[in-house]
C-alpha positions in Angstrom: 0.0 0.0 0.0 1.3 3.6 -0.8 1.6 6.5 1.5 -0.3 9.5 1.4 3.2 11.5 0.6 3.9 9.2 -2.5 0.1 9.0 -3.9 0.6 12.9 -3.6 3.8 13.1 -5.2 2.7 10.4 -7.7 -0.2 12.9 -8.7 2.0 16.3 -9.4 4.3 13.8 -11.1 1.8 12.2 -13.1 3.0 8.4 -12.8 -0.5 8.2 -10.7 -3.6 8.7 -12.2 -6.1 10.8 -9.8 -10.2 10.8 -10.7 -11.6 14.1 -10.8 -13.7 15.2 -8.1 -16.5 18.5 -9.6 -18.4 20.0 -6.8 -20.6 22.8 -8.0 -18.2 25.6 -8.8 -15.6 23.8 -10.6 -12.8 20.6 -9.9 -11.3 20.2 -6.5 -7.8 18.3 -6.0 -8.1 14.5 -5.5 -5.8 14.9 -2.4 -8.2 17.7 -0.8 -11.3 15.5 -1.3 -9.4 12.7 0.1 -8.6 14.1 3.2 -11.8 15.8 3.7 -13.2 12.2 3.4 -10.8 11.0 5.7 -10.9 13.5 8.4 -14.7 12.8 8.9 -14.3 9.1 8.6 -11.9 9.4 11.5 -14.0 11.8 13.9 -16.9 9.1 13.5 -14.5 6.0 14.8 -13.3 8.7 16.9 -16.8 8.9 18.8 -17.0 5.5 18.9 -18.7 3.9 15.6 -17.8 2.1 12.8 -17.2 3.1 9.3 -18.3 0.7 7.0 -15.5 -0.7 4.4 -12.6 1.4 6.4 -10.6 0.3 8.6 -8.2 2.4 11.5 -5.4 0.1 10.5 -5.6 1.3 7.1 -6.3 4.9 7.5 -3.1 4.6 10.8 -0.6 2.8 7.9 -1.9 5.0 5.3 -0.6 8.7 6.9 1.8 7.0 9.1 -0.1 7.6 12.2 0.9 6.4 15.2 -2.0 6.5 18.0 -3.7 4.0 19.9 -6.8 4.2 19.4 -9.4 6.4 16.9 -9.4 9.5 18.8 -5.6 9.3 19.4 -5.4 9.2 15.3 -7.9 11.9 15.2 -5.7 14.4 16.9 -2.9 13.3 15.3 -4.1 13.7 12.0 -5.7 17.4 12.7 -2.7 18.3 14.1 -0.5 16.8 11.2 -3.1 18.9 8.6 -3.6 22.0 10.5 -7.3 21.1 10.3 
């Protein structure tokens, strides 16, 4: 599985082809979307639910995060993203 920093990289580069993402103004960046996505697939495992079809593993190996648990990732991650 590749990292966040080399699917970004890969993208600018263009050895990794990125879908397009339209909201109603115009195109946003893949990598945006993504963590937007992310971000609020983390704050609902870090309340104590389940997402279906992610897993904190993933999303932990993924960003390189290094927490215990959800809400330990969840900090992590807005703190790594100045979000």
């Amino acid at each position: 599985m590749k990292t966040y920093e080399e699917v970004k990289n890969g993208i600018a580069e263009g050895t990794i082809k990125a879908p397009k993402v339209m909201y109603e103004n115009g195109e946003i960046e893949f990598t945006k979307y993504q963590l937007a996505v992310h971000k609020y697939n983390l704050g609902i495992m870090a309340s104590g639910m389940t997402c279906r079809g992610i897993k904190l593993k993933d999303l932990k190996a993924y960003y390189g995060l290094k927490g215990k648990s959800a809400r330990d990732c969840y900090e992590e991650f807005r703190l790594m993203f100045n979000i």
